[in-house]
Structure formats: structure tokens, C-alpha cells
N, C-alpha and C positions, 0 to 999 in steps of 0.2 A: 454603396456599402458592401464590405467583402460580409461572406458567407459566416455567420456568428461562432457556429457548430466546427467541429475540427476533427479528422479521423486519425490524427497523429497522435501515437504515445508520449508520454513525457511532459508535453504539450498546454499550457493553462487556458485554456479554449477562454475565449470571448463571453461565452453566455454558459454558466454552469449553476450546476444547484448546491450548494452549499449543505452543511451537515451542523448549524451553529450549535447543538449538545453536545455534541461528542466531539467537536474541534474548540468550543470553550470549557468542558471538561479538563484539556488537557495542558489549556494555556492557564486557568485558572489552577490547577495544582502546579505548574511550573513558577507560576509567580507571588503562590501566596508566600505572607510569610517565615512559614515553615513548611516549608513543601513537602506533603505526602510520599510522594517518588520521584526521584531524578531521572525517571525511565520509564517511556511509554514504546507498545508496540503496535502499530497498526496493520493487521491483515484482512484477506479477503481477495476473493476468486478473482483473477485479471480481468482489467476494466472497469473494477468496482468505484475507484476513483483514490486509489491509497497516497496517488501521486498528486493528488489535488488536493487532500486536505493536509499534506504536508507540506506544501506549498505556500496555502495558506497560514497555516503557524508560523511558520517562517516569516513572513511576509508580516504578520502582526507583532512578533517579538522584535522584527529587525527594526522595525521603529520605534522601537520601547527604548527611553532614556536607561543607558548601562547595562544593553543586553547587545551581543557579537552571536552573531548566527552565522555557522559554517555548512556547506553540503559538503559532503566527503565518497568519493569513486569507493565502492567497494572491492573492485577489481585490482586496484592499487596498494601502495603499501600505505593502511592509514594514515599511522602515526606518521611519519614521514611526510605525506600530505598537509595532514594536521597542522605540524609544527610549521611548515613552510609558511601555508596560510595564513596561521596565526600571526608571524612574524613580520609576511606583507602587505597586513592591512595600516593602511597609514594612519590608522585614528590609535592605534596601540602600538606601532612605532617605538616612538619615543617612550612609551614606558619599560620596554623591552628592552634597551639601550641603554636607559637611567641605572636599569638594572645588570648593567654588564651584558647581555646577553646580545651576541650579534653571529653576524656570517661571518665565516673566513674569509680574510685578502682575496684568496683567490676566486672566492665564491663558491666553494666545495665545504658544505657542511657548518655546522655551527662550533660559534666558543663560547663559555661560560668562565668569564672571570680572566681572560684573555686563556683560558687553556681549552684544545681542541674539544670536544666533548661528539662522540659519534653514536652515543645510545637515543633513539629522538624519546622513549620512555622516559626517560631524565631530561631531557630538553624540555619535552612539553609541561612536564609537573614545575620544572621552574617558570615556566609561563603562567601555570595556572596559580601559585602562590605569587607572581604579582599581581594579577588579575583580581584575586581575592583581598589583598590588600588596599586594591584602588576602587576595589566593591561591587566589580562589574562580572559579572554572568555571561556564561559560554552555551549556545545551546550549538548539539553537533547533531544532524540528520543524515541519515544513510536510507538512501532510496533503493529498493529492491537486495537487503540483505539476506546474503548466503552463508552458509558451512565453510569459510575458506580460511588458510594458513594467517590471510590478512585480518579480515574480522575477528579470527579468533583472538590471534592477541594484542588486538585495538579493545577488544571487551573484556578481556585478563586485565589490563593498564587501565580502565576508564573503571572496574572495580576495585583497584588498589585509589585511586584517584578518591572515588566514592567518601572511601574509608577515612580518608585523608581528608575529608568534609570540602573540596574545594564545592566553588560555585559549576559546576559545571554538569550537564542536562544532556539526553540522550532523546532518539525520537528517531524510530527505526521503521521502515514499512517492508512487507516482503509475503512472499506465499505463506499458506499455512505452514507448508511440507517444511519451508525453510526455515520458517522462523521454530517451528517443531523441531527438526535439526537442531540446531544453533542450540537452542534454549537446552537442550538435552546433553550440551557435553558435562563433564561429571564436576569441570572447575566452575562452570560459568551458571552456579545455581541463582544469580542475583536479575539475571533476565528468563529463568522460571518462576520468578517471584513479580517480574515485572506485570502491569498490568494491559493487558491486551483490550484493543479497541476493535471490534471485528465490525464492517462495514455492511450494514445491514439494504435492502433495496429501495433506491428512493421514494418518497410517497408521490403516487400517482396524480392527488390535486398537485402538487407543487411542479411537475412534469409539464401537466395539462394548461397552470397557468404561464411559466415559460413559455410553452408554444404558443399561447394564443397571444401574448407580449410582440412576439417577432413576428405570427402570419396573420395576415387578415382572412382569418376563416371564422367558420359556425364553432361553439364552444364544443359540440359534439366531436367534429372532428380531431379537436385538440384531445378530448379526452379520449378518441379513438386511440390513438399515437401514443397516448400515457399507458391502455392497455396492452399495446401491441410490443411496447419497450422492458414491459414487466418490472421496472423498476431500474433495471440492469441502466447504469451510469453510461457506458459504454455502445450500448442500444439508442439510449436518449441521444446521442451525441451521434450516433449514426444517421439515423431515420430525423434528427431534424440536417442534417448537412445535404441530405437524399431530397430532402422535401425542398429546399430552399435551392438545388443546381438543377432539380428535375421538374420542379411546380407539376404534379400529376393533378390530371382531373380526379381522380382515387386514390386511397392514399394505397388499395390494397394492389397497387400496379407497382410498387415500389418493394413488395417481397421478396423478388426475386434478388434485385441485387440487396435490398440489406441483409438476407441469408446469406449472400457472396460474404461481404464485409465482413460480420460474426465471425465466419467459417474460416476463415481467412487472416484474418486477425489477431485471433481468438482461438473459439471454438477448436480448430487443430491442433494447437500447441495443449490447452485443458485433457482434451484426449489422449493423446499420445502420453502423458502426462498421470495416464490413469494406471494400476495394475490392471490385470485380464480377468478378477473377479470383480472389480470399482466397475468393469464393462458390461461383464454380462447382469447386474442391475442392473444399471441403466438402460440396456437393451431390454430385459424383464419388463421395467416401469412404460418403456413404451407400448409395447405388448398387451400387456393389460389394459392400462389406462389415455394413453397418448402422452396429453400434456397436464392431465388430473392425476388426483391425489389415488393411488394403488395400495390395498393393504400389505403391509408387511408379509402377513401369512401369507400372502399369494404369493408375492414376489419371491420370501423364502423355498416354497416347495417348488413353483413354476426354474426356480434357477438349478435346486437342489444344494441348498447352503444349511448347513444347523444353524442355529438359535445364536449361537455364541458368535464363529464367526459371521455371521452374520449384524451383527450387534456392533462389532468391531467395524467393518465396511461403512455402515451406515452411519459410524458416526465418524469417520474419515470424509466420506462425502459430502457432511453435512458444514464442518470444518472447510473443509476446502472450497466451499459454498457452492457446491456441483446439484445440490438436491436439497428441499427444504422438509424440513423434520416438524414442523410445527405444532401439526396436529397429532395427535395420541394416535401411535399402533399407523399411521400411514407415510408413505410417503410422495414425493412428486418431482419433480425435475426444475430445477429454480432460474435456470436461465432461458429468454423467449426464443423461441424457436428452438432448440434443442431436442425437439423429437423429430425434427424434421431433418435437420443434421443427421440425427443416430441412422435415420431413415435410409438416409442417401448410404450413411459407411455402409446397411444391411444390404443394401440395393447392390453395391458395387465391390462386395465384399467375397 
């Protein structure tokens, strides 16, 4: 049997823990029959797992009788991809056809009603007015959405579309930072309005019984590994892939490299990723506290931040799932190991 667990991004690992509220939260407002919102957004700190429960949706709607599910490159030009797609799936074909709508002879671009047509904004809204006529539902997912020339006016067109009542469904996953972007330019107020699904840390039984499903150990140790992963999707998926190619007599002989992994991964890119006062909190919280919960006041005067901006940072942090906010007046550091990270930047700094 290969190794369940998988340290690759993108990736639908073998053995993962699911999120069934908030992943049928968002299939059940896409399919009832008046659907709440045509637009969901899923964020949350890399590794949280935004690519697995979009996968999963995906993955339930595509077998849903009279539902077409697309991913779409955000790097690309969407619409343009969009319509291609749309056009080569052979089970809508022929609808598409019926409807005049094909390629050029040459295979350069589409015609509409045999005349050339090179806007794909009007290409695809003729798609989605036969698609609505034959009854069927478009859901389009964009995996790790940015701020770009492309997105922007894939999400201008998919708001006029809105408007236009077609059937067709959005389902976006991406950093905080970006989907904050994005959501903030001054035309695109309808994914400010959308609802956000923020990726909370898996629960520890459910970690614990994973683990003990794939290894033959004492339940303690399984539950050792659910604390040691903190929740973190990413962790889980590390330290069981560790356990399963290194069978350690301990598991705490296996620290070293899953600090490598995080660090490596992860953790650098989160970093770097930060401003220079996102930093000196976080170096503050370990200072004080390690990997415990530090009061504000302290970390405020220990950094020399006022009130306000400080208020500001912390709730940036707490968004970008760098630190958790939970308790009143404190705070802590939300991913495992990360004080020991911070440790090494101070060490080598």
C-alpha cells in the first residue's frame, strides 16, 4: 500500500478529513431551489485545506444530474478559457451547435449565427442563455484567486451574467490578502457582498481517529500527533506521511524534519508575506509567551504599538489565520510550531 498522506499541493491526498458543514453549507445553497447566493469564497492561511474542499464540491456537483462544473487558470485569460471549455465538453456540444454557435473553419475563434464574433463576454452569455433554456447549471471554480487584469474582468462579466439571472455559480478559494484585494476594487461590490467561508483548524478527535484508522498504535499516540499537528490541515498531512516512511520509535524523533516540511513549504512563503510590524508581534508573542496565549497589553507596550494600530495588525493576523484571537484581551500564535520557526529567523537573524 503506498503512503495515504501526501506533501504535495494541489494534490487530493488519499486519506483527508473532510469539513461536511461548511462544504454542505455551500452545496446546499447552490442547489436549493432559490438559491441564497451564486458566490461563495473560501479562505484561510496556506495549507488549511481550501484546495480540498473545493475539490470536493466539485466533485459532488459534477455528478449531480444538469450540473457542468469547470476549473478555470486564474493566470489565463478566463473568459477565453471559459468559453473554450464550455464549448469542448462533448455532453453540451450539440446544444451549442443547435444553437448556431461554433468554431471557425480555421479553428481561430468562434461564430455566432455563421458571423465571426471575437468578444468571448458575448460568446459565453450566448452559452449561458442556452444552457438556461435546456435547465442546466454552470458551476465555475477558481483555485487560488488574485488581483489580476484576468480576474478582474471574468468577475465584471460573471456580474453582468448574475444580473441576467443565468444559472450559473462562482466558487473561488484564495488568501485572505487576495481575496481582500479582489473584493475591494470599487466595480466588483457583489464579491464584497459574497459570503466568505474561513477555514477554521481541524478537530483534534477527528485527526486522532484518522491516525489510528491507518497505524497500529496506542490511541495515546494517535492523540499525541492530533496535538502536535494543532489542527493545521497541512501538519496533519505532514507528520502522518513522516510517520508512515520513517515508523519512529517516538514520535517526538520526527520534529525535526516535520519543522523542515512547515518551514519549507509553508511557513517561509506566510513570513515573508508578512509587513515588519505583522513581525515584530509575532516575535513579541513568542517572547512573552512561546506557544501560549500573551496578553495584548503586554505584547502592545513590549513592541511599542498604540491601541489603534495595534488593533488594526491583530486583526489582519487573525484573518490571515497567522494567530488566533479567540480569547478576550489575548492572543497566541495558531500554527504548530511556529514559535520555533520564529526562533530559528531570531537565531539567524
Amino acid at each position: 500500500m503506498n503512503n495515504p498522506f501526501t506533501i504535495s499541493f494541489r494534490m487530493l491526498p488519499q486519506k483527508l478529513i473532510s469539513r461536511p458543514a461548511q462544504t454542505n453549507e455551500i452545496i446546499d445553497a447552490f442547489t436549493s431551489d432559490q438559491a441564497p447566493t451564486h458566490t461563495f469564497m473560501i479562505t484561510g492561511v496556506r495549507g488549511s485545506g481550501k484546495t480540498v474542499m473545493m475539490t470536493e464540491i466539485c466533485s459532488v456537483l459534477r455528478n449531480r444530474k444538469d450540473w457542468t462544473v469547470l476549473e478555470l487558470n486564474p493566470e489565463k485569460d478566463v473568459l477565453k478559457s471559459l468559453a473554450s471549455k464550455l464549448y469542448n465538453l462533448d455532453t453540451l456540444k450539440h446544444l451549442f451547435s443547435n444553437a448556431s454557435i461554433s468554431v471557425s473553419i480555421m479553428g481561430f475563434g468562434f461564430t455566432i449565427d455563421d458571423t465571426p464574433v471575437d468578444d468571448y463576454e458575448v460568446i459565453v452569455e450566448r452559452m449561458l442563455k442556452v444552457l438556461k433554456k435546456h435547465h442546466k447549471h454552470l458551476l465555475l471554480a477558481v483555485d487560488e484567486a488574485v488581483n489580476n487584469p484576468y480576474i478582474r474582468e471574468f468577475a465584471h462579466a460573471f456580474q453582468i451574467y448574475l444580473r441576467q439571472d443565468y444559472d450559473i455559480f462562482l466558487l473561488m478559494t484564495g488568501l485572505y490578502e487576495n481575496l481582500y484585494e479582489l473584493q475591494n476594487e470599487k466595480s466588483l461590490t457583489f464579491l464584497y457582498r459574497a459570503p466568505k467561508v474561513f477555514l477554521e483548524p481541524l478537530s483534534f478527535d477527528m485527526i486522532a481517529e484518522s491516525y489510528s484508522a491507518v497505524f497500529d498504535q496506542e490511541p495515546s499516540v494517535s492523540v499525541e500527533m492530533a496535538k502536535l499537528t494543532g489542527g493545521y490541515a497541512f501538519a496533519y498531512q505532514v507528520l502522518g506521511y513522516l510517520k508512515w516512511e520513517r515508523k519512529p520509535a517516538e514520535i517526538k524523533n520526527l520534529l525535526p524534519e516535520f519543522d523542515h516540511y512547515l518551514a519549507d513549504y509553508v511557513y517561509d512563503k506566510i513570513w515573508y508575506g508578512l509587513t515588519e510590524k505583522e513581525r515584530l508581534i509575532l516575535h513579541t508573542i513568542v517572547k512573552k509567551a512561546g506557544s501560549q496565549y500573551a496578553r495584548s497589553m503586554e505584547i502592545r507596550d513590549a513592541a511599542g504599538i498604540s491601541k489603534n494600530a495595534y488593533g488594526v495588525y491583530r486583526d489582519r493576523l487573525v484573518r490571515k489565520g497567522v494567530v488566533d484571537g479567540r480569547l478576550y484581551g489575548q492572543l497566541r500564535l495558531a500554527l504548530p510550531g511556529f514559535e520555533r520557526f520564529i526562533q530559528k529567523k531570531e537565531l539567524y537573524a
